[in-house]
Kinemage of the C-alpha trace (Angstrom):
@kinemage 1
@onewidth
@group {chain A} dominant
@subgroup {mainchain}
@vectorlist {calphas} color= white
{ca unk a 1} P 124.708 111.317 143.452
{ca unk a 2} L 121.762 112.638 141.464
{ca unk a 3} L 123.849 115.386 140.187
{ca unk a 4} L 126.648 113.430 139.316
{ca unk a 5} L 123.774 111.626 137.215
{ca unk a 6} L 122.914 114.904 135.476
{ca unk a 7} L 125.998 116.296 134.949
{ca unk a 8} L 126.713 113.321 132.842
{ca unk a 9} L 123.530 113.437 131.308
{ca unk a 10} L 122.096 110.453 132.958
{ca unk a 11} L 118.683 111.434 134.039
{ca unk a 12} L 118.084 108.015 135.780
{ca unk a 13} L 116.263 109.334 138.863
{ca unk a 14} L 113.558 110.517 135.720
{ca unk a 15} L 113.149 106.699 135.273
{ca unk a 16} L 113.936 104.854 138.781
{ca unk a 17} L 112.044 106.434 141.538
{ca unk a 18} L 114.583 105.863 144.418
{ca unk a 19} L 118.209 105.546 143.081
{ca unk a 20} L 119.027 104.109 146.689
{ca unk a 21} L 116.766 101.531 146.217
{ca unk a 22} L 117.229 97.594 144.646
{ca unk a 23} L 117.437 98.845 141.220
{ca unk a 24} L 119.372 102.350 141.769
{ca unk a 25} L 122.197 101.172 143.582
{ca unk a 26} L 123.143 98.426 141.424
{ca unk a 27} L 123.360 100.254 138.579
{ca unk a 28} L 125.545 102.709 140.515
{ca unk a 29} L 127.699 100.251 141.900
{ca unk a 30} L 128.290 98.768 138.467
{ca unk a 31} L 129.040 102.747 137.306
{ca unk a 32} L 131.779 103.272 139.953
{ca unk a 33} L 133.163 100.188 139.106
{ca unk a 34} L 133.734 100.820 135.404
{ca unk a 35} L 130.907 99.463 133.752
{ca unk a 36} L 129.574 101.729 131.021
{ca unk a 37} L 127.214 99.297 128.634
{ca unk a 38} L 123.735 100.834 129.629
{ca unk a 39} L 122.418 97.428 128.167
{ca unk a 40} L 124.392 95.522 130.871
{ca unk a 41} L 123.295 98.204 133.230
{ca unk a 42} L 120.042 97.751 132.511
{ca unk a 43} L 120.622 94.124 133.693
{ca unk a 44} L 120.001 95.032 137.105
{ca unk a 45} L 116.245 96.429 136.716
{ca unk a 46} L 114.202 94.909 139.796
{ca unk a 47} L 111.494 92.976 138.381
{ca unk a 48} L 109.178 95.732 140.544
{ca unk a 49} L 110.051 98.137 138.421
{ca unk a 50} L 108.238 100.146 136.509
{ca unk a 51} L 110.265 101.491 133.942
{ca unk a 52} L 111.037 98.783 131.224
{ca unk a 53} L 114.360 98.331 129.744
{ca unk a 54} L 114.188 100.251 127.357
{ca unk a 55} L 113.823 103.047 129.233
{ca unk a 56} L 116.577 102.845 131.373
{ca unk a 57} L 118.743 101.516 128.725
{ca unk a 58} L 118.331 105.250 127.303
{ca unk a 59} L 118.684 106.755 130.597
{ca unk a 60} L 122.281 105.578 130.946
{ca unk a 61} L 123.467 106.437 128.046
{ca unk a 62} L 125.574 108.975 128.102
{ca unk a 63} L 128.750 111.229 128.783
{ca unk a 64} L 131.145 108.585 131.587
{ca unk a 65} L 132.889 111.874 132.375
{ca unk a 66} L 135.936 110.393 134.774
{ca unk a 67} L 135.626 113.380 137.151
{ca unk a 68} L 131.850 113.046 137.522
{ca unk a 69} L 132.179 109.793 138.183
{ca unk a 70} L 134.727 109.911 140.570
{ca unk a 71} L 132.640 112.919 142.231
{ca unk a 72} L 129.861 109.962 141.816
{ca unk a 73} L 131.811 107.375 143.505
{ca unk a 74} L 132.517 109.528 146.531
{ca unk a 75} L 129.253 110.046 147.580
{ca unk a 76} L 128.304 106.849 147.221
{ca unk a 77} L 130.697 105.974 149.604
{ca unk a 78} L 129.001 108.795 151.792
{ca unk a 79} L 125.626 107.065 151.744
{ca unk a 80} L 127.213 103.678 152.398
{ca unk a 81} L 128.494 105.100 155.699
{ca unk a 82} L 125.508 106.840 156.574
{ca unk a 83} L 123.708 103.608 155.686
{ca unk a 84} L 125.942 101.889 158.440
{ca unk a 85} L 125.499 104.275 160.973
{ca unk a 86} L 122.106 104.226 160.612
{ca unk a 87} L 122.483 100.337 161.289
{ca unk a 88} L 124.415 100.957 164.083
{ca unk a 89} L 121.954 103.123 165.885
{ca unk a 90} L 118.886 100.737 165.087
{ca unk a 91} L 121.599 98.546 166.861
{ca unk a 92} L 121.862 100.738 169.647
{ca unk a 93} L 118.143 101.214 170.108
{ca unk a 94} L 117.322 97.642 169.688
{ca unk a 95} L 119.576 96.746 172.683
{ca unk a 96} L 118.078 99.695 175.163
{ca unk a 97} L 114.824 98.166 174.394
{ca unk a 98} L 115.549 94.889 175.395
{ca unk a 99} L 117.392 96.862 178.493
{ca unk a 100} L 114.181 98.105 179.519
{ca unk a 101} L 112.108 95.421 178.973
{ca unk a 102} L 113.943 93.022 180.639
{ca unk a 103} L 112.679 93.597 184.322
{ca unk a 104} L 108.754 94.278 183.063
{ca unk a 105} L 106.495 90.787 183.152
{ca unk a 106} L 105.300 90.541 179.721
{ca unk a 107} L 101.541 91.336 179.801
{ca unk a 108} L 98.626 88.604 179.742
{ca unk a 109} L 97.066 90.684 176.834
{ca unk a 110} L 98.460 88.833 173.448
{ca unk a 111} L 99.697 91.856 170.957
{ca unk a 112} L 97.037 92.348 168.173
{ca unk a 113} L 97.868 92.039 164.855
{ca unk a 114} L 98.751 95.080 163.112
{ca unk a 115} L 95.993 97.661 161.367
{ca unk a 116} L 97.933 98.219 158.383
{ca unk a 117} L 100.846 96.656 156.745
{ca unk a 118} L 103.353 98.701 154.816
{ca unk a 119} L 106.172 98.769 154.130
{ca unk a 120} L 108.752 100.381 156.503
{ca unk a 121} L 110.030 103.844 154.941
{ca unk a 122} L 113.902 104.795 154.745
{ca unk a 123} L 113.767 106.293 158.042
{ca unk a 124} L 112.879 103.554 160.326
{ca unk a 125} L 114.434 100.892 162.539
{ca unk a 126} L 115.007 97.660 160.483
{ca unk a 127} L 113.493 95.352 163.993
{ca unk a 128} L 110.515 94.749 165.285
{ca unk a 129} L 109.171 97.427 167.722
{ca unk a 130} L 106.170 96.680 168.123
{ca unk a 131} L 106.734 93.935 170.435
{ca unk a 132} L 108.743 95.473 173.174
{ca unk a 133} L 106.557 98.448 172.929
{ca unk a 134} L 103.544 96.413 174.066
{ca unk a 135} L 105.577 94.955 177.002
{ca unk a 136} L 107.154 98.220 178.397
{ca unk a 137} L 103.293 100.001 178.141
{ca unk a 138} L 101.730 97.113 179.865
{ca unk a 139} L 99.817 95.616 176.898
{ca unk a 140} L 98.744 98.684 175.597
{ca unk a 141} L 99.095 98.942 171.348
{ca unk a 142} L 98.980 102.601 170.579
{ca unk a 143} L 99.181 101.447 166.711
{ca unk a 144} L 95.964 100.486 166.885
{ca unk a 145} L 95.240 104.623 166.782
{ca unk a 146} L 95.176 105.614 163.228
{ca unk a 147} L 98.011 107.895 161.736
{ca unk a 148} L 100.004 106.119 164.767
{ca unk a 149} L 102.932 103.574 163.502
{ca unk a 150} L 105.386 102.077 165.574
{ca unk a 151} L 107.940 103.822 164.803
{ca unk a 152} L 105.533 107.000 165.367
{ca unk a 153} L 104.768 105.117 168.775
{ca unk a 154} L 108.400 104.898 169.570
{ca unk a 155} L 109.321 108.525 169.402
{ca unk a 156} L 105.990 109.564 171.250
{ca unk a 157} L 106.900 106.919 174.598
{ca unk a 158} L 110.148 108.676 173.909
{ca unk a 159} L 108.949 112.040 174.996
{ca unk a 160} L 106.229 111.089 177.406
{ca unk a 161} L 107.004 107.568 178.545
{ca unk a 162} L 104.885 105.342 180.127
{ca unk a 163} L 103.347 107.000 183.026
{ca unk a 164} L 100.500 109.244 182.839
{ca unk a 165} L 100.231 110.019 186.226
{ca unk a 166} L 102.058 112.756 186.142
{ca unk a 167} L 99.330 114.480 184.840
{ca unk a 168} L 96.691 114.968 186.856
{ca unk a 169} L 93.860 114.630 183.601
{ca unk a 170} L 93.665 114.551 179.981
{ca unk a 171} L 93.449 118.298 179.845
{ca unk a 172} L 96.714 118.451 181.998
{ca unk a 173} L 98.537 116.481 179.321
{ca unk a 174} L 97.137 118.240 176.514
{ca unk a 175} L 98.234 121.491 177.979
{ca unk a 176} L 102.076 120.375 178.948
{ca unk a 177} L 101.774 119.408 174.738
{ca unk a 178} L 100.727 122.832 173.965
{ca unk a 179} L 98.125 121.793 171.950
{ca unk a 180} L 95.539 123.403 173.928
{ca unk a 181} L 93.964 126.827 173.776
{ca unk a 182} L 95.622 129.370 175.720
{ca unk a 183} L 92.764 131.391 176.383
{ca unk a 184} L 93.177 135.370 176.983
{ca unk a 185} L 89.643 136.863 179.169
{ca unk a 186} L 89.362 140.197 179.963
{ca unk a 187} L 86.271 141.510 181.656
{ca unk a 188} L 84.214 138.150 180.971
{ca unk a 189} L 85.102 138.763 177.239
{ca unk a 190} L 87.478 136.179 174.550
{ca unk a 191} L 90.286 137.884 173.533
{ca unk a 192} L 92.507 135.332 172.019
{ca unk a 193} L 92.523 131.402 171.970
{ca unk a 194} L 95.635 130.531 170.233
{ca unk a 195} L 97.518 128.344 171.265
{ca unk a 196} L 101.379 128.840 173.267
{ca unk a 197} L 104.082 128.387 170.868
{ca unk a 198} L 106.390 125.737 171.353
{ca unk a 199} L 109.722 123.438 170.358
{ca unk a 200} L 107.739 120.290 172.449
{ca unk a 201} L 108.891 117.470 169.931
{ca unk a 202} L 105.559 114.908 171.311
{ca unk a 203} L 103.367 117.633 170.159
{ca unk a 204} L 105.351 118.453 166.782
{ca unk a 205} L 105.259 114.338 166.440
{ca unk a 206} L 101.251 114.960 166.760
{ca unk a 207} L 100.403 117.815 164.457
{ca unk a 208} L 102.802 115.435 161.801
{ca unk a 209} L 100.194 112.314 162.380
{ca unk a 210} L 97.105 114.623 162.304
{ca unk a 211} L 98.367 115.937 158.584
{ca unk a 212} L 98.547 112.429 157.593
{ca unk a 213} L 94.939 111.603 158.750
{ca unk a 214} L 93.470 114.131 156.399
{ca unk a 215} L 92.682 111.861 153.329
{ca unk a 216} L 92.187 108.599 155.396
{ca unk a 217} L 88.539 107.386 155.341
{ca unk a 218} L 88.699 107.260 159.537
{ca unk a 219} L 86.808 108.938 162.172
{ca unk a 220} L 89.490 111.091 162.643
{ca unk a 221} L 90.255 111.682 159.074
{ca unk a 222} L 86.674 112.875 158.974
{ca unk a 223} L 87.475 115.057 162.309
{ca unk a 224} L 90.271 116.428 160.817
{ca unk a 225} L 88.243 117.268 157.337
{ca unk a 226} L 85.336 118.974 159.364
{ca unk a 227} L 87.064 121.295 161.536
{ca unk a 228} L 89.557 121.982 158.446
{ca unk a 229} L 86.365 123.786 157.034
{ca unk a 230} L 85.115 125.330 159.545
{ca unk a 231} L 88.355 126.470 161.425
{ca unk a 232} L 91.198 126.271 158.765
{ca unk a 233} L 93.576 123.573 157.937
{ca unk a 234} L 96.296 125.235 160.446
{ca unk a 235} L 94.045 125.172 163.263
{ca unk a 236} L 92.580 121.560 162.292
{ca unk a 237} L 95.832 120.123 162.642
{ca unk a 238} L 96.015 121.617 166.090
{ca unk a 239} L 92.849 120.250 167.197
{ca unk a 240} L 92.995 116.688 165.684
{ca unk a 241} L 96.649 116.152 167.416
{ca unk a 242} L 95.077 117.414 170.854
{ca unk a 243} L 92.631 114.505 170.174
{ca unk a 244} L 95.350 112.138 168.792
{ca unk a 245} L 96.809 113.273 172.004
{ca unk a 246} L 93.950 112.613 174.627
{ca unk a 247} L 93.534 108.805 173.025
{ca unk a 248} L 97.104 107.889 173.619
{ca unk a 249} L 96.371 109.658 177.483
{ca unk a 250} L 93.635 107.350 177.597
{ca unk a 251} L 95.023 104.597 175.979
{ca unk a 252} L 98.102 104.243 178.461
{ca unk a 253} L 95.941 104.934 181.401
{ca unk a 254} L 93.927 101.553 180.480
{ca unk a 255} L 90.719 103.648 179.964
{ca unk a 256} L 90.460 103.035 176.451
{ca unk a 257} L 91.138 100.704 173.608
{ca unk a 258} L 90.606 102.173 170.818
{ca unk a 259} L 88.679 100.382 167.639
{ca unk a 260} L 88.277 103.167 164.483
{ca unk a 261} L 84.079 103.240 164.208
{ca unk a 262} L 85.005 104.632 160.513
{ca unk a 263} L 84.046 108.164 158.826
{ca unk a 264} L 80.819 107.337 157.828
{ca unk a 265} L 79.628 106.387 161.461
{ca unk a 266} L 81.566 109.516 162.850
{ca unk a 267} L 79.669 111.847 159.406
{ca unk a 268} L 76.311 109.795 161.033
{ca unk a 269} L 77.290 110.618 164.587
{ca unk a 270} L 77.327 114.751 163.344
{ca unk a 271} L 74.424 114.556 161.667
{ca unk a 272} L 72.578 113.440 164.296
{ca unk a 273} L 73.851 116.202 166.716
{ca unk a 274} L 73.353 118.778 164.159
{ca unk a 275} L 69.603 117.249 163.318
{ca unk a 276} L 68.939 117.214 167.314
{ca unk a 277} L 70.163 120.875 168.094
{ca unk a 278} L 68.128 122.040 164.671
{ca unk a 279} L 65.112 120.586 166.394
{ca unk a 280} L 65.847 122.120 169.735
{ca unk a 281} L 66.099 124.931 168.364
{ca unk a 282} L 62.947 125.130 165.918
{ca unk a 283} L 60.831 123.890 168.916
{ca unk a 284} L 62.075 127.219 170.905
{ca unk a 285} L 60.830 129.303 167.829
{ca unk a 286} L 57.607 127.402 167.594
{ca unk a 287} L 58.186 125.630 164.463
{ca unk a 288} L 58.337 121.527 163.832
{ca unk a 289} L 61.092 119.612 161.462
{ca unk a 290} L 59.333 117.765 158.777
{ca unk a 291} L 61.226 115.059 156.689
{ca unk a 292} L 61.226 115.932 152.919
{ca unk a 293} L 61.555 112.531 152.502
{ca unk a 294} L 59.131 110.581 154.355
{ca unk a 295} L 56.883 114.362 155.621
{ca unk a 296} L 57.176 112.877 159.023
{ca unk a 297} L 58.031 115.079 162.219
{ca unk a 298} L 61.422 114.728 163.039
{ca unk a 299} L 61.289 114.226 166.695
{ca unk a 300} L 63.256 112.728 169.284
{ca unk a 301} L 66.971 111.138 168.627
{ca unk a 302} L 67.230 111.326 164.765
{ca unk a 303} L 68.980 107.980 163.658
């Protein structure tokens, strides 16, 4: 469709963000339909918007070439019946849900409210998940995990389900993701700690979330941020899905419900381990920390 556009010199997607959105589609619609006044065109602009009238008034006008627009109208049609098979698998998915859930009590925990509310992206069932979610894991909200949405949560309990006692311990799961080091020793000495390739999709689902968390001001954005410089970004994302992975272990094991403390309690929470092993290890050379601040010793748990 886009080409269609600029092959008749139409450079609306330089205007309208989404042409498949509110605005885009009318406009199209009215195209394939023989419509050709870009000032009646411009008639459909969603009051959300952001280009003015003007502007798209000048982005449809142009060269109504019939064979572009016939090339136009055709995939158009194309998207309309991807659109509706789209529906008909949310459809499809919707109804296994309630399949599942129908023999599970619902749980005596209430479902929280959500973290964040956005709004869903193009890719996404059009019902509520988060619902039936909560009853098939026993009143466990994995949203409540940052960088996890339900969708997200959907394809994870996918791949994994429900029952993490098939493996045995956190580092058990972790390790059947792939997301652990596979560590190479010969004669007491580190050769290699990469870890195993794989095609697991829970784990590629993971490393996807932990990208996301890198410019969120969470404790796990902030994880993700300090391993990126000591370790590399590659090898960041590696690490902060294996912890992405050991909450949602946790999580659906009922040891753990999470609550984000926040990047600056989880930058405090470093500094004082760093502060503590400094002063370990000054005492062992026979030296004392002293505050620049307030010239006191720094001794003890550093707050």
């Amino acid at each position: 469709m886009q080409k269609a556009l600029v092959q008749m010199n139409l450079p609306l997607p330089l205007v309208v963000s989404d042409i498949t959105g509110v605005t885009g589609l009318r406009i199209l619609r009215d195209i394939v339909a023989g419509r050709r006044d870009p000032s009646l065109l411009a008639e459909h602009r969603d009051h959300r918007c952001r280009a003015s009238k003007t502007e798209i008034v000048a982005a449809l006008t142009g060269n109504y070439r019939p064979e572009h627009v016939f090339v136009l109208q055709q995939n158009l049609e194309l998207f309309d019946a991807c659109q509706a098979q789209l529906a008909a698998c949310d459809t499809a998915i919707e109804a296994h849900l309630r399949t599942l859930t129908a023999s599970i009590a619902v749980p005596t925990t209430p479902l929280p409210p959500p973290r964040v509310t956005k709004k869903p992206r193009d890719n996404e069932p059009r019902f509520e998940v988060r619902t039936p979610l909560h009853q098939l894991t026993g009143g466990v909200d994995l949203t409540q995990i940052d960088g996890i949405t339900a969708y997200t949560a959907l394809k994870l309990l996918s791949e994994i389900g429900t029952d993490m006692c098939r493996w045995p311990s956190e580092k058990h799961f972790t390790s059947w993701l792939t997301l652990a080091p596979r560590n190479k020793i010969s004669g007491g000495r580190l050769l290699s700690s990469r870890t195993q390739p794989s095609a697991n999709r829970a784990a590629a689902i993971l490393r996807m979330t932990a990208m996301s968390l890198g410019r969120t001001q969470t404790a796990l954005g902030a994880f993700y941020r300090r391993m990126a410089a000591r370790i590399g970004k590659p090898q960041a994302i590696t690490a902060t899905a294996r912890k992405l992975a050991i909450l949602i272990y946790r999580a659906l094991k009922g040891e753990l419900v999470y609550r984000d403390p926040g990047a600056d309690a989880y930058d405090d929470q470093q500094r004082t381990r760093v502060l503590r092993r400094l002063r370990l290890r000054a005492a062992t050379l026979g030296f004392e920390l002293v505050s620049r601040e307030t010239g006191e010793l720094l001794d003890g748990v550093v707050s």
